[in-house]
Chimera marker file (.cmm) of the C-alpha trace (Angstrom):
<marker_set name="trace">
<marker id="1" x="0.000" y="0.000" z="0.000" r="1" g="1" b="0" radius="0.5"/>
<marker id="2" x="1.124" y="2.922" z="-1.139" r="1" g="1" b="0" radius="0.5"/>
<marker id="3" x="-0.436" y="5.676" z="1.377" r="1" g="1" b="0" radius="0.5"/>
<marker id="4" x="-0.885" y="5.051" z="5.035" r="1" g="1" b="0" radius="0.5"/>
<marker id="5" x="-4.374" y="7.178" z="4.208" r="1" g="1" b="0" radius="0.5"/>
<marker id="6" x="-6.328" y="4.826" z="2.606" r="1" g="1" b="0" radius="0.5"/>
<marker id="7" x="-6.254" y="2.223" z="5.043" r="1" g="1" b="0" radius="0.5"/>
<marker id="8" x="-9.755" y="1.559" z="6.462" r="1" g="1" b="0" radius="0.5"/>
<marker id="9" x="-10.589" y="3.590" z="8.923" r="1" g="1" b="0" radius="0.5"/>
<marker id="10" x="-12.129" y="0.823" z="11.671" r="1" g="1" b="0" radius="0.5"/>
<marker id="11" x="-15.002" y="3.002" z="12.525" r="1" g="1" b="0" radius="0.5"/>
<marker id="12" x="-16.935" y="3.596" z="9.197" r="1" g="1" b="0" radius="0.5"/>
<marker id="13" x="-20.297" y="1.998" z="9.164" r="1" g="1" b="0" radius="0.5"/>
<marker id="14" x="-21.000" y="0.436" z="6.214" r="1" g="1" b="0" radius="0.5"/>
<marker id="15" x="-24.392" y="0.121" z="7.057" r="1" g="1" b="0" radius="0.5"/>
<marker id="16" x="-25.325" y="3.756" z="7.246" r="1" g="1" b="0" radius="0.5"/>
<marker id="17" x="-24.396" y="3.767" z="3.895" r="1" g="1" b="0" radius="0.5"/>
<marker id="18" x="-25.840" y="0.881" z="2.477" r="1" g="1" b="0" radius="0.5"/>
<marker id="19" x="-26.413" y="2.175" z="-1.241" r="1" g="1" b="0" radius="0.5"/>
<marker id="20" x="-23.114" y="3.395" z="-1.494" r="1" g="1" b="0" radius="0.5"/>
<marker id="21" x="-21.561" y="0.293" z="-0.779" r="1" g="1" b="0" radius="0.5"/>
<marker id="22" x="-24.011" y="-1.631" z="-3.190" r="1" g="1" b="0" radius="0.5"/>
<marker id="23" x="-22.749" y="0.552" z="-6.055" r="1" g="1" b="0" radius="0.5"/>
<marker id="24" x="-19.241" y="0.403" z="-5.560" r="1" g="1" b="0" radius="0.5"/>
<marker id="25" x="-19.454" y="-3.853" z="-5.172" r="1" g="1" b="0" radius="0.5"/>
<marker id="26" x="-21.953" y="-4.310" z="-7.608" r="1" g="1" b="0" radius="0.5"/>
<marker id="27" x="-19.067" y="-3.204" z="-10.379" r="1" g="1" b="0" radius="0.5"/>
<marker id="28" x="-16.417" y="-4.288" z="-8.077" r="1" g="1" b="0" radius="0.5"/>
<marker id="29" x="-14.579" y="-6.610" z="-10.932" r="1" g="1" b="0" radius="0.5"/>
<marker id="30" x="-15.194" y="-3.961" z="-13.644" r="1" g="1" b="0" radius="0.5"/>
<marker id="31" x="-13.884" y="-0.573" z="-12.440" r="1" g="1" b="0" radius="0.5"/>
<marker id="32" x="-10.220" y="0.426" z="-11.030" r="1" g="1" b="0" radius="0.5"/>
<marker id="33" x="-9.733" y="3.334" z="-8.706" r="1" g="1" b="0" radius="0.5"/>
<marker id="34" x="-6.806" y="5.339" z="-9.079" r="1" g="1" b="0" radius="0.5"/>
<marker id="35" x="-5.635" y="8.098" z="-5.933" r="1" g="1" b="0" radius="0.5"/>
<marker id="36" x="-3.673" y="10.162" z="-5.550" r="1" g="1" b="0" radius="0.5"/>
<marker id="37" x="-2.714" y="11.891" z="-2.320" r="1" g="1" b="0" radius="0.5"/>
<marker id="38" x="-0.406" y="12.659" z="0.005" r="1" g="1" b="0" radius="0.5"/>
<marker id="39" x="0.097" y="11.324" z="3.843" r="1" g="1" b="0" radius="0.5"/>
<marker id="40" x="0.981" y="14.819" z="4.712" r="1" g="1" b="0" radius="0.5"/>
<marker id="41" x="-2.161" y="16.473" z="3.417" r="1" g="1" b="0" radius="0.5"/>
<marker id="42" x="-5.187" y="17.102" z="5.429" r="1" g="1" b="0" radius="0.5"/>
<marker id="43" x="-7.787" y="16.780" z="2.677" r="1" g="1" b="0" radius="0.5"/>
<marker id="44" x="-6.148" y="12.992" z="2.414" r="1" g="1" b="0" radius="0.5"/>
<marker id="45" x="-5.913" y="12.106" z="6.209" r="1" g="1" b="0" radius="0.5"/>
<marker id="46" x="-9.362" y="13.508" z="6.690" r="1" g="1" b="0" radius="0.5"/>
<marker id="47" x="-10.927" y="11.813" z="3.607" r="1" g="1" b="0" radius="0.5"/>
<marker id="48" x="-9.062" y="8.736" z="1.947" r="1" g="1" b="0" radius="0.5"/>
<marker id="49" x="-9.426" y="6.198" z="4.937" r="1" g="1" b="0" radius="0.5"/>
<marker id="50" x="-13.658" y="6.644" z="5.077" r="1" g="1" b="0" radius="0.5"/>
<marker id="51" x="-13.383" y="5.427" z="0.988" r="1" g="1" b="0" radius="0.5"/>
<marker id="52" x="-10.795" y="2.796" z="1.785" r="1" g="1" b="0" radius="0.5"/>
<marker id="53" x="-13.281" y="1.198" z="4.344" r="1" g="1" b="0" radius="0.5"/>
<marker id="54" x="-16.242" y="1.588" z="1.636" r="1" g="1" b="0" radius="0.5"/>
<marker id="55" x="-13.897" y="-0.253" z="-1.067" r="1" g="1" b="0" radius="0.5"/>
<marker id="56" x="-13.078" y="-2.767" z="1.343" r="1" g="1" b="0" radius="0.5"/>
<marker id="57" x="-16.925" y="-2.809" z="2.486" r="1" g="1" b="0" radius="0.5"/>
<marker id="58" x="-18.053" y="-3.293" z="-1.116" r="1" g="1" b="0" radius="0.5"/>
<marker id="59" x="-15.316" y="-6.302" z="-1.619" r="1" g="1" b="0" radius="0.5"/>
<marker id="60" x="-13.137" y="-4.080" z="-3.993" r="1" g="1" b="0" radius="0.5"/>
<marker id="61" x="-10.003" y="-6.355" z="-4.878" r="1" g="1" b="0" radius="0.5"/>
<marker id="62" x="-6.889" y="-4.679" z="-4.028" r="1" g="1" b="0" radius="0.5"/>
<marker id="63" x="-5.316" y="-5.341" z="-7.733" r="1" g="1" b="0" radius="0.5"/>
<marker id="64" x="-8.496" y="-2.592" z="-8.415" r="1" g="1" b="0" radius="0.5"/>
<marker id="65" x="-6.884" y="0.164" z="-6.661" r="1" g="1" b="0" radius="0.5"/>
<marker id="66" x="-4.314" y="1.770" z="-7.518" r="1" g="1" b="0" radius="0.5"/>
<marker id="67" x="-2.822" y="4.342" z="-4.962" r="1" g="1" b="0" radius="0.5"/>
<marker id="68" x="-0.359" y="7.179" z="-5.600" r="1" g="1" b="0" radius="0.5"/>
<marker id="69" x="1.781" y="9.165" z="-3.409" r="1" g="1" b="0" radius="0.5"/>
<marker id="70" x="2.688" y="12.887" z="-4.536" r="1" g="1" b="0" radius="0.5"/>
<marker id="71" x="5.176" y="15.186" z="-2.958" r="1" g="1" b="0" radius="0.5"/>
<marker id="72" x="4.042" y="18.518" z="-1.631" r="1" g="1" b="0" radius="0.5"/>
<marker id="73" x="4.713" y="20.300" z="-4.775" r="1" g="1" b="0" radius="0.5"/>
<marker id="74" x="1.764" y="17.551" z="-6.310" r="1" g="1" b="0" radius="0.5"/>
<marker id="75" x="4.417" y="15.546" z="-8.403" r="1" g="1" b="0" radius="0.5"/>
<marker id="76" x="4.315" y="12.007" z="-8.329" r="1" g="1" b="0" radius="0.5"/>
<marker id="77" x="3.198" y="9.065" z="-11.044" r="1" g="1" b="0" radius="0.5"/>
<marker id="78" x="0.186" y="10.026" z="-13.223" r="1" g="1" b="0" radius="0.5"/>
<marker id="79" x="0.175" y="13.477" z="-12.255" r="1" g="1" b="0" radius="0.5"/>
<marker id="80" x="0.820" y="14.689" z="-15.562" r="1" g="1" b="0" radius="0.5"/>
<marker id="81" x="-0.854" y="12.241" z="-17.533" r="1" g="1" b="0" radius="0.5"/>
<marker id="82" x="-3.955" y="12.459" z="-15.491" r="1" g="1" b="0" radius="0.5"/>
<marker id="83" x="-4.014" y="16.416" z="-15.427" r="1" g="1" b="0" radius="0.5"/>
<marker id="84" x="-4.014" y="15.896" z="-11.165" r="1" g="1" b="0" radius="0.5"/>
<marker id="85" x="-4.029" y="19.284" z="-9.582" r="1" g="1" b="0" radius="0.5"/>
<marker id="86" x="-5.270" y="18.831" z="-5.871" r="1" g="1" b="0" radius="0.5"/>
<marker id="87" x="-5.348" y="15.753" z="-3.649" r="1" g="1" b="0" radius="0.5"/>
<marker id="88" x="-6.788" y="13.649" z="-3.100" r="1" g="1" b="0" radius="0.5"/>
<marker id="89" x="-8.269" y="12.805" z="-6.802" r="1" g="1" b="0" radius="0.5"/>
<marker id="90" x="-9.590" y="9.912" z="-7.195" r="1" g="1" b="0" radius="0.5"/>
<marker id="91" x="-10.522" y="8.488" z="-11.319" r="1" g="1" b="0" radius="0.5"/>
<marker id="92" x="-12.151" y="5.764" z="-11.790" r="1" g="1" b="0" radius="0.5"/>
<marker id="93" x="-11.605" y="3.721" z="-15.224" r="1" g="1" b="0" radius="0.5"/>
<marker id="94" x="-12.860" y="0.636" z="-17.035" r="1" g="1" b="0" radius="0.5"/>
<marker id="95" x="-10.878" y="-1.654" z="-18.003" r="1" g="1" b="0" radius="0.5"/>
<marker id="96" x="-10.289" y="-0.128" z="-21.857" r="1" g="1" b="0" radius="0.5"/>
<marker id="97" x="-8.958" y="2.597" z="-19.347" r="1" g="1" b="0" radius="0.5"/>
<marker id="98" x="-12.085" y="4.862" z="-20.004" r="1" g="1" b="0" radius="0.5"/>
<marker id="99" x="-12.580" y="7.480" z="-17.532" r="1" g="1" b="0" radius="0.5"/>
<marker id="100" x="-15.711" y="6.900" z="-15.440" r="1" g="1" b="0" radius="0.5"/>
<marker id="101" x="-15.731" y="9.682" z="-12.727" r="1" g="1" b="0" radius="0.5"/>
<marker id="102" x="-13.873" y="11.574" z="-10.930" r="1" g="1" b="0" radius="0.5"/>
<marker id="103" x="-13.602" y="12.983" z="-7.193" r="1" g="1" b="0" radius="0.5"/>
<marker id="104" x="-11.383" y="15.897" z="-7.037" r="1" g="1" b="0" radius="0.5"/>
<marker id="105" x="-10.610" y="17.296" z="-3.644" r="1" g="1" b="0" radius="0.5"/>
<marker id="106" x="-13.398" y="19.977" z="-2.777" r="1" g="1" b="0" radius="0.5"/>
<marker id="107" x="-16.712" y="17.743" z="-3.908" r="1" g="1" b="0" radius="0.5"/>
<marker id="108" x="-19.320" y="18.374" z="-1.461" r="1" g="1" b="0" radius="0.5"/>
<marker id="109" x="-19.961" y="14.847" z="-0.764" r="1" g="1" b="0" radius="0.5"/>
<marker id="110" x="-17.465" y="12.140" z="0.779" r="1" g="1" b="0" radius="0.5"/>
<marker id="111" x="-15.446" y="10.503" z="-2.186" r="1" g="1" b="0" radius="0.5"/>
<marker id="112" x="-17.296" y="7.112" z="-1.871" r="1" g="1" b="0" radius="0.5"/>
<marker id="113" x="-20.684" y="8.946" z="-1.974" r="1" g="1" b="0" radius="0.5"/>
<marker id="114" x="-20.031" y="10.970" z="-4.858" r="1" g="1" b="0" radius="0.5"/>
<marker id="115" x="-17.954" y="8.129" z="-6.971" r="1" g="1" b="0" radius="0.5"/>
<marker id="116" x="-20.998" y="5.937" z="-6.342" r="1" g="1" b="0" radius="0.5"/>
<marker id="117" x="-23.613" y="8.571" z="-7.652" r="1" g="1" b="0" radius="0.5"/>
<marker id="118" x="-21.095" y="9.439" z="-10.648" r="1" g="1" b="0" radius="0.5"/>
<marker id="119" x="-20.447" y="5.707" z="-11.504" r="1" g="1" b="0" radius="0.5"/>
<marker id="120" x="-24.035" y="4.727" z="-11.613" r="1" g="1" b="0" radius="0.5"/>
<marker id="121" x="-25.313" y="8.198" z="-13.411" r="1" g="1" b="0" radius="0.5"/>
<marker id="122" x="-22.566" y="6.898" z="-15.973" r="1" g="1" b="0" radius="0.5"/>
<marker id="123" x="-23.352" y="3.218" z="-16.031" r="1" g="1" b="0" radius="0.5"/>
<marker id="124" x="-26.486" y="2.725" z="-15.019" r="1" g="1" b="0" radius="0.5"/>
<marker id="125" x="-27.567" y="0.329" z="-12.138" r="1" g="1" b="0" radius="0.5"/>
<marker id="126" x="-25.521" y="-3.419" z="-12.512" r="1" g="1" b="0" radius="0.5"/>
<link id1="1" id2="2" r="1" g="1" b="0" radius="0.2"/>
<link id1="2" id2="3" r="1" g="1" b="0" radius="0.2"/>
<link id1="3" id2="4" r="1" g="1" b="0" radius="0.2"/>
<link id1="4" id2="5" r="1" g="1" b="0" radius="0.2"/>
<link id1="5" id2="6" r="1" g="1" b="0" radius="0.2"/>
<link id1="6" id2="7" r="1" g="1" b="0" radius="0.2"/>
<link id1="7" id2="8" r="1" g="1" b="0" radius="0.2"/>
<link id1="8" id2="9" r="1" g="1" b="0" radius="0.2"/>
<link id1="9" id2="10" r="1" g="1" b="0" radius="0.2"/>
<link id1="10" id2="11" r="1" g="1" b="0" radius="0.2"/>
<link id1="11" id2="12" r="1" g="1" b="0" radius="0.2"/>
<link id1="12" id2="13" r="1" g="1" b="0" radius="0.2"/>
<link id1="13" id2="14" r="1" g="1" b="0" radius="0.2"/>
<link id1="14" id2="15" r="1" g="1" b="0" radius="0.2"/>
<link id1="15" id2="16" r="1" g="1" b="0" radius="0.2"/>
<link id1="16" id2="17" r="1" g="1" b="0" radius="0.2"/>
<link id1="17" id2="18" r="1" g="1" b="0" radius="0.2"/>
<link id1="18" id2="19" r="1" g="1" b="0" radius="0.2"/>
<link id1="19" id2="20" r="1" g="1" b="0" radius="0.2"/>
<link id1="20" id2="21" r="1" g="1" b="0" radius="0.2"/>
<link id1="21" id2="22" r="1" g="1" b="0" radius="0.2"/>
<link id1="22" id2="23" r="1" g="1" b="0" radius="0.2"/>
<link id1="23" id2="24" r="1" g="1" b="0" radius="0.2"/>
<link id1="24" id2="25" r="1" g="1" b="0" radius="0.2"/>
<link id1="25" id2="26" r="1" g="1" b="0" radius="0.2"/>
<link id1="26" id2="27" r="1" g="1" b="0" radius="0.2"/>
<link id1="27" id2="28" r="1" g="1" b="0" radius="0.2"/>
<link id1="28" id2="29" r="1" g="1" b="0" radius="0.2"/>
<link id1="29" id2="30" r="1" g="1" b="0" radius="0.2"/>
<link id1="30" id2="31" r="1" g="1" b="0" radius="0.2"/>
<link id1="31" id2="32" r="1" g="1" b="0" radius="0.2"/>
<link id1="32" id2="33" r="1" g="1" b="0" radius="0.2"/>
<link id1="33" id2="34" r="1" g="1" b="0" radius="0.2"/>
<link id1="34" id2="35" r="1" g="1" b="0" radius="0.2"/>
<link id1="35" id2="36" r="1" g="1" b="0" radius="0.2"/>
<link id1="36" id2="37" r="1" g="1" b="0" radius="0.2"/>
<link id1="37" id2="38" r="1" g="1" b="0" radius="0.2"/>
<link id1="38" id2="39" r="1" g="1" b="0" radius="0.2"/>
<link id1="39" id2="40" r="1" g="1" b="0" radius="0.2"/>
<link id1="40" id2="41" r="1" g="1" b="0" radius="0.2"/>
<link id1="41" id2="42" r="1" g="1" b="0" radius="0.2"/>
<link id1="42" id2="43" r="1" g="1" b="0" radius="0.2"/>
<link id1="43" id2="44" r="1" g="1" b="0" radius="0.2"/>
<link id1="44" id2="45" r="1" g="1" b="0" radius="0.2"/>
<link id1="45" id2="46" r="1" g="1" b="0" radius="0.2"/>
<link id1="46" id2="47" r="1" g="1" b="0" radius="0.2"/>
<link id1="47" id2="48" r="1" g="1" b="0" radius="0.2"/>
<link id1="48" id2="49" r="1" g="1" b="0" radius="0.2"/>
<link id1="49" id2="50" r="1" g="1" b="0" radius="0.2"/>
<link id1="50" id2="51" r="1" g="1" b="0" radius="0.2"/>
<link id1="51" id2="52" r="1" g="1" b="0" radius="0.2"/>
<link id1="52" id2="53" r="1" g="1" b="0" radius="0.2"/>
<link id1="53" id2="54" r="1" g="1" b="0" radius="0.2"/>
<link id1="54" id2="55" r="1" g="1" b="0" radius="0.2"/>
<link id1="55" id2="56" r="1" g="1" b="0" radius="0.2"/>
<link id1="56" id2="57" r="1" g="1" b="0" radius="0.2"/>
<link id1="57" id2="58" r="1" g="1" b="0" radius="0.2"/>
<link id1="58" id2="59" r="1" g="1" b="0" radius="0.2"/>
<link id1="59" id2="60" r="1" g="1" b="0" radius="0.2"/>
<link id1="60" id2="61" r="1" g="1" b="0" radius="0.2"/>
<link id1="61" id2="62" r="1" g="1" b="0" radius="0.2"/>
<link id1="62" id2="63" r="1" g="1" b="0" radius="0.2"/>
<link id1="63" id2="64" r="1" g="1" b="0" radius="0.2"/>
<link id1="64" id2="65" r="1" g="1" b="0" radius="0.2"/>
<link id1="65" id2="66" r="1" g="1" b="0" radius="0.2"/>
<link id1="66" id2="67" r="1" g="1" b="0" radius="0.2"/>
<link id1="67" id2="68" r="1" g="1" b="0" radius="0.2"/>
<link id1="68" id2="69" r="1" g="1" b="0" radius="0.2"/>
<link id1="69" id2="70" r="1" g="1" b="0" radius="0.2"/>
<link id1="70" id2="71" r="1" g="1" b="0" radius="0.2"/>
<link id1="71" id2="72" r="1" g="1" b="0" radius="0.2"/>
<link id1="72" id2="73" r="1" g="1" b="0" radius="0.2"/>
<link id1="73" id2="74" r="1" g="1" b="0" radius="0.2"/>
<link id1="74" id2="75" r="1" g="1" b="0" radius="0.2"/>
<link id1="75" id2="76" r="1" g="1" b="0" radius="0.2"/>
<link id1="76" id2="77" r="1" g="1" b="0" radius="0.2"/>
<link id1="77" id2="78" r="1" g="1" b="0" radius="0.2"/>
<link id1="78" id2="79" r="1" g="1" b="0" radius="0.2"/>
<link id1="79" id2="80" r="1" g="1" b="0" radius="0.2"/>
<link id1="80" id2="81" r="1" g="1" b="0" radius="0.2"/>
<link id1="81" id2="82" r="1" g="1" b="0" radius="0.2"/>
<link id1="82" id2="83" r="1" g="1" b="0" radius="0.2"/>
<link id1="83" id2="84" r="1" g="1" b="0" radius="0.2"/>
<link id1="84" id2="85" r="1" g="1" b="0" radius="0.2"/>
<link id1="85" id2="86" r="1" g="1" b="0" radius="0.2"/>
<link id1="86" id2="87" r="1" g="1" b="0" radius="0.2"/>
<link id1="87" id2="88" r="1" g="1" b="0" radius="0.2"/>
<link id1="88" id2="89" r="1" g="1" b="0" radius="0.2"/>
<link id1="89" id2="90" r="1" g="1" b="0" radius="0.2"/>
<link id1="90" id2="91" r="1" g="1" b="0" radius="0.2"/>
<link id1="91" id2="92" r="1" g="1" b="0" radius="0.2"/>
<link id1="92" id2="93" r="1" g="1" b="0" radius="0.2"/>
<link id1="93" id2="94" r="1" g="1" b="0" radius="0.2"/>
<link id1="94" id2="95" r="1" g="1" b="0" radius="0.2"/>
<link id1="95" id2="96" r="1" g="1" b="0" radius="0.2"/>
<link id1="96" id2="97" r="1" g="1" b="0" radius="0.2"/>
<link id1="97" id2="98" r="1" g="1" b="0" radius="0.2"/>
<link id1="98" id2="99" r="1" g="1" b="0" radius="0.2"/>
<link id1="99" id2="100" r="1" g="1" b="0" radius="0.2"/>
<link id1="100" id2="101" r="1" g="1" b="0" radius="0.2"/>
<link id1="101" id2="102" r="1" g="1" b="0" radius="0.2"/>
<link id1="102" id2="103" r="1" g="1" b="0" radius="0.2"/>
<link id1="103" id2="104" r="1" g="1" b="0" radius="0.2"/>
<link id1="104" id2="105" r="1" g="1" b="0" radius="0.2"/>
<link id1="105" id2="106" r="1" g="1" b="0" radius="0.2"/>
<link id1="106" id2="107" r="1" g="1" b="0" radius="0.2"/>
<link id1="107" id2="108" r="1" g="1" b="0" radius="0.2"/>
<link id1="108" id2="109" r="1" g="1" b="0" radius="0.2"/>
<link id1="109" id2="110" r="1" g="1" b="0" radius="0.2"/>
<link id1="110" id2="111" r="1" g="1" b="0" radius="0.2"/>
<link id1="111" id2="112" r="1" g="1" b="0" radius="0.2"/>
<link id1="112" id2="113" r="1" g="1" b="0" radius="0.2"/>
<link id1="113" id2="114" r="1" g="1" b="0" radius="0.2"/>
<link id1="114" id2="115" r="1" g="1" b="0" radius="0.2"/>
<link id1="115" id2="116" r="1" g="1" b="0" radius="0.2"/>
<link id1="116" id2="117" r="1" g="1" b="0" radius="0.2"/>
<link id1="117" id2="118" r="1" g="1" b="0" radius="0.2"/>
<link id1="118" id2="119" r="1" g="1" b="0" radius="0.2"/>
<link id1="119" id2="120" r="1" g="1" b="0" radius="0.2"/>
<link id1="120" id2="121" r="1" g="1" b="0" radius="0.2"/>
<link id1="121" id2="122" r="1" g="1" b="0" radius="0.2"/>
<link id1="122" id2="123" r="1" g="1" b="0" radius="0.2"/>
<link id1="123" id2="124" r="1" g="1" b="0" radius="0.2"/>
<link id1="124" id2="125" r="1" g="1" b="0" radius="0.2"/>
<link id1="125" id2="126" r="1" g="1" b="0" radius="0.2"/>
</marker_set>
């Protein structure tokens, strides 16, 4: 694991939300999730590990996520290619690497929440 951030945080409740979690597994084994952050940022700290415990919640296989760690100046792998500007930003791809959705640091719903809307206003219900 590349970021200490997106470990689970052990005190997420799945439960409260239960739609969210459906969405994410019911395409579990057709989307990946690429992040980007930064252990030292407090947008990643405060956000990443609630999302980390909805992937793992919605049985997201860990070969599905793919996590980056940028430097304060916001360098790292995929910056450039992905046009990343803040952190954390989270795409979300097929597998013919078509871009799904996208959280970007200042949505005004938790990154699972809004990747979950975004995916299935994309996609459709599985």
């Amino acid at each position: 694991m590349t970021l200490e951030t997106m470990r689970p945080n052990p005190t997420w409740d799945g439960a409260a939300y239960e739609e969210t979690v459906d969405a994410l597994a019911a395409r579990r084994e057709d989307l990946r999730y690429l992040v980007w952050g930064g252990d030292w940022c407090k947008d990643c700290r405060a956000l990443l590990p609630d999302f980390g415990a909805a992937l793992e919640a919605a049985g997201v296989p860990d070969d599905r996520i793919e996590e980056f760690a940028v430097d304060r100046d916001k360098q790292g792998p995929g910056v450039d290619e992905y046009g990343v500007e803040y952190i954390p930003t989270i795409v979300v791809e097929d597998d013919d690497g078509t871009e799904v959705a996208r959280f970007v640091e200042s949505e005004d719903r938790p990154p699972a929440v809004y990747l979950a809307e975004e995916i299935e206003s994309a996609l459709g219900t599985a």
